[in-house]
C-alpha positions, 0 to 999 in steps of 0.5 A, spaced: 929 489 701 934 494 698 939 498 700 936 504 703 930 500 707 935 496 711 938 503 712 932 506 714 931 499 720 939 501 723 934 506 728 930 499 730 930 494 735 927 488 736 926 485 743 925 477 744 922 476 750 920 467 753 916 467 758 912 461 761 914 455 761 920 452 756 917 448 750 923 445 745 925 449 739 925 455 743 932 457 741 929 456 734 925 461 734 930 465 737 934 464 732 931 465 725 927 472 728 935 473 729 938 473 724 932 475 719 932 481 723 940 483 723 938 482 714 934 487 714 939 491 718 936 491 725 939 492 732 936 486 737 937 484 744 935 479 748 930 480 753 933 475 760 927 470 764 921 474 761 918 479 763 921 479 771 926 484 771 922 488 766 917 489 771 921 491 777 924 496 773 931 493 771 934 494 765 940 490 765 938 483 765 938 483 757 944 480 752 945 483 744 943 477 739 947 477 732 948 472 727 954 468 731 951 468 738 944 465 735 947 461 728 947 454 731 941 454 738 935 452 734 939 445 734 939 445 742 934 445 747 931 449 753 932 457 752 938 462 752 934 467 755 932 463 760 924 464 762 919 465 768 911 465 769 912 472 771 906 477 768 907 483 770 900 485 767 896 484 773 900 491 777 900 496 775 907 499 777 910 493 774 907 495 768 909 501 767 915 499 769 916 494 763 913 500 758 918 504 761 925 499 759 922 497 753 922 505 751 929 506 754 932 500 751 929 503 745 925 497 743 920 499 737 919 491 736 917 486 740 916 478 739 914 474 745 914 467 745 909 463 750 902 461 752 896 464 753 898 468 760 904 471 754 899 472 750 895 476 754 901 480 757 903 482 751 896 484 748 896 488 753 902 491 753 902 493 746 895 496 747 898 501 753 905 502 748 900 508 745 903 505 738 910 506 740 911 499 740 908 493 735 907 486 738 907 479 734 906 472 739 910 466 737 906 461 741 909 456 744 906 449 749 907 443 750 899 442 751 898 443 744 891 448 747 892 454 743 887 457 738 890 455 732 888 453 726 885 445 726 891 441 724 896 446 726 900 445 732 904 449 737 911 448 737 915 443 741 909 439 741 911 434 737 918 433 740 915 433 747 910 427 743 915 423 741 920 424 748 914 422 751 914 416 746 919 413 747 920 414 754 913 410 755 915 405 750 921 403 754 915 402 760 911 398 756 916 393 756 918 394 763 910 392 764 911 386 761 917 384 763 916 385 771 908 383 769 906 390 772 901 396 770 903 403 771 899 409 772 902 415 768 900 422 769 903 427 763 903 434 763 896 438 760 893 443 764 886 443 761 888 439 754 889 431 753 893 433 747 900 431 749 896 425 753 892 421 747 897 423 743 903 419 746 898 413 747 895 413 741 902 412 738 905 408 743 899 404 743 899 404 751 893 400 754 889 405 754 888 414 756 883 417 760 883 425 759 878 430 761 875 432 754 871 425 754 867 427 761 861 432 758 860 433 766 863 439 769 865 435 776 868 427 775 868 422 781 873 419 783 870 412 783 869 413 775 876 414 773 878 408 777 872 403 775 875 405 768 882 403 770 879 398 774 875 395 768 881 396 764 885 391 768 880 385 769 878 386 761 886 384 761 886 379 765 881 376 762 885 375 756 891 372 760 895 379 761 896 382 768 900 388 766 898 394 762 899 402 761 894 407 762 897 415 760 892 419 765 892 427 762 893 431 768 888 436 767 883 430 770 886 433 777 881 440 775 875 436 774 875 432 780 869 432 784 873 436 790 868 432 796 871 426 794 880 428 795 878 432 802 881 427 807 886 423 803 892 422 805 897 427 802 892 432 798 892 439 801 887 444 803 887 452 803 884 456 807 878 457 805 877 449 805 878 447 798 884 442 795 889 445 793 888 442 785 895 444 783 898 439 789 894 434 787 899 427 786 893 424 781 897 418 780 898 416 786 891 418 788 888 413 784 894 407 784 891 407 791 885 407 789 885 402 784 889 398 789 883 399 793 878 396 789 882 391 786 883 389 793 875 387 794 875 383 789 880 379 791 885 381 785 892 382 787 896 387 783 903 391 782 901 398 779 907 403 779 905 410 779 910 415 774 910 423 772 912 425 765 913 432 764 918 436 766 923 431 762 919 433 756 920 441 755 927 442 754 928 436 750 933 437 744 927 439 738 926 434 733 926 436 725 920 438 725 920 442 730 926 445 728 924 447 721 917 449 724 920 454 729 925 456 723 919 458 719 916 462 724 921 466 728 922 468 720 915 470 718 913 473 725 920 478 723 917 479 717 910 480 719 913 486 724 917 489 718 911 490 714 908 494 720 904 489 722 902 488 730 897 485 735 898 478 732 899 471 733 903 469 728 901 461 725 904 457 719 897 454 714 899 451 708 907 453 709 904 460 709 905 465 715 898 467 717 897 472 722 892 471 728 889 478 730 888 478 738 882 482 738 880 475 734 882 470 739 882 474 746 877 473 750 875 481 752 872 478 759 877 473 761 883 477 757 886 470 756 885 466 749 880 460 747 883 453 750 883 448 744 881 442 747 880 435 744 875 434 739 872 427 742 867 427 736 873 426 730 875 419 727 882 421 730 879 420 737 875 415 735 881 411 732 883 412 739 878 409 743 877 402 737 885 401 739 884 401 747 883 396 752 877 399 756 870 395 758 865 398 752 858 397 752 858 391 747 862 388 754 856 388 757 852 387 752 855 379 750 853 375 756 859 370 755 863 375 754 860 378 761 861 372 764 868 371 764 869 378 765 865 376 772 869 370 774 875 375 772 873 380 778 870 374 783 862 377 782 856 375 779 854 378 773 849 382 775 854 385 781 860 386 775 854 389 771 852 394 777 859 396 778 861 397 772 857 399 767 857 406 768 865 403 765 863 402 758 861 409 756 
């Protein structure tokens, strides 16, 4: 850039916003759409805790960012704008409120880093700014579920994967050292990306995500006859212990009929569990434990969360380099007059995603990226987990043994179970 366009730039302002929930790498976007900005002669300021005090109207609750302030954050975890769930584009006032600081703090650019609920926000935004203000999204989760281009992956999903690597690795070895199983729940609201994918590299006993369950409702009885069929098929080979990572999303897709009247699970006022409170994997620890029970098995199954440990974790390499690239190429997409897009990184090339493409215009949200069950990813997924398979049943000397296993008949083992082996 000469001279003269850098000089033409000290008018603009670049608002960075975090909204949503934190993701490592965070202060590496920050970061690089910092001092690409202050570069080409732009003034930028950091918006605090999303968009919370912008819709009440306030705009104190912000920081000027330079070279100095941001030149070694990418290596640090969490973010030094803070971050909330606050969407103010569900009222009115609190959208007018935020258009309205946003023009007094001077603001032309505005990057925004987060999920699908940012996105949104920021679409909206952008299109009620009547072209005052051009918008770029860096998007950033943990669950991996954005739109993006197959391959490509979120930031912070990858340190997330490799925090929760490690951390399982180390249960792993618990399990075999105190002959236990346990039952690991991690965080992903509709996706089973960040579940399979610590799994799949730890090589835990076995996943269970929503994405290979084609029903809209799951029984609670097929996820324990799967955890239930898991650990006899253990025990069969002479190993009482094991690892099974449950992704949460599984909580959204249960049959709501089978949790009413369980202990701890809460219902609303309108009689519905409260999905969101659901501790999944005591649910089925005490479930399992049942059924187990009947068969006159005896077992130790510890139940364990992994998820909050993840988010705010220090980013790894890949992460750091990845949100380097894209704090720089969504600066730069801005600077060319570009807006109303999600920026993403293609064969090391920046590549702009247009909201119009992306947002859905009925639920305003963008398309949730699911596993893809029917790829040879998943499938090597699934070769390497130890789960009762059609071929079980199949084998009638291997039945035989998983029969004696449980205290059944074959014929009762096939009854209960082979609704297990799909």
């Amino acid at each position: 850039m000469t001279q003269t366009e850098k000089q033409e730039n000290c008018d603009k302002v670049l608002g960075i916003l975090v909204a949503g929930g934190p993701a490592p790498g965070i202060n590496g976007i920050i970061s690089a759409a910092t001092i690409e900005a202050k570069n080409n002669g732009m003034r930028v300021i950091g918006i605090i805790d999303g968009f919370k005090w912008l819709a009440l109207g306030d705009k104190t609750k912000v920081m000027n960012l330079d070279v100095h302030t941001v030149s070694k954050i990418h290596l640090t975890g969490g973010s030094i704008l803070g971050t909330s769930r606050d969407n103010p584009t569900n009222n009115t006032t609190k959208t007018e409120n935020v258009l309205k600081v946003i023009q007094e703090l001077g603001i032309g650019y505005l990057l925004t880093i987060g999920g699908d609920g940012t996105l949104s926000a920021a679409s909206k935004i952008e299109e009620l700014s009547n072209g005052s203000l051009n918008v770029v999204h860096v998007p950033k989760t943990i669950d991996n579920d954005l739109p993006l281009p197959e391959r490509v992956c979120t930031f912070g999903f990858q340190t997330a994967r490799e925090v929760g690597f490690n951390l399982v690795k180390n249960i792993m070895e618990d399990a075999k050292t105190t002959r236990r199983w346990y039952f690991i729940v991690t965080m992903g609201r509709s996706a089973g990306h960040l579940a399979l994918g610590i799994s799949k590299a730890a090589g835990t006993t076995l996943a269970i995500i929503s994405e290979e369950f084609t029903e809209e409702q799951i029984s609670l009885s097929s996820i324990c006859d799967i955890l239930s069929g898991s650990i006899i098929k253990r025990m069969t080979n002479g190993k009482t212990y094991g690892v099974a990572i449950l992704s949460e999303g599984l909580a959204l897709k249960l049959n709501q009929n089978d949790l009413k009247g369980m202990e701890n699970v809460e219902i609303d006022e309108s009689g519905n569990v409260r999905l969101a409170e659901i501790d999944l994997g005591k649910i089925l620890k005490n479930e399992v434990k049942k059924k187990l029970d009947k068969f006159g098995i005896e077992i130790t199954i510890v139940d364990k969360n992994i998820g909050y440990e993840l988010r705010c974790a220090a980013p790894i390499p890949f992460d750091i380099e990845y949100t380097r690239d894209l704090g720089y190429g969504a600066v730069k997409f801005l600077i060319n007059n570009g807006t109303r897009a999600m920026v993403s990184l293609v064969g090391g090339k920046i590549k702009p995603l247009y909201f119009e493409n992306i947002i859905d215009p009925e639920t305003l949200r963008s398309e949730v990226r699911l596993v893809n069950i029917y790829t040879e990813s998943y499938e090597v997924a699934r070769k390497y987990m130890i789960r009762l398979e059609e071929k079980d049943f199949k084998d009638s000397e291997k039945c035989a043994r998983l029969a004696k296993t449980a205290n059944l008949s074959v014929e009762e083992f096939i009854k209960q179970f082979s609704s297990a082996g799909g």
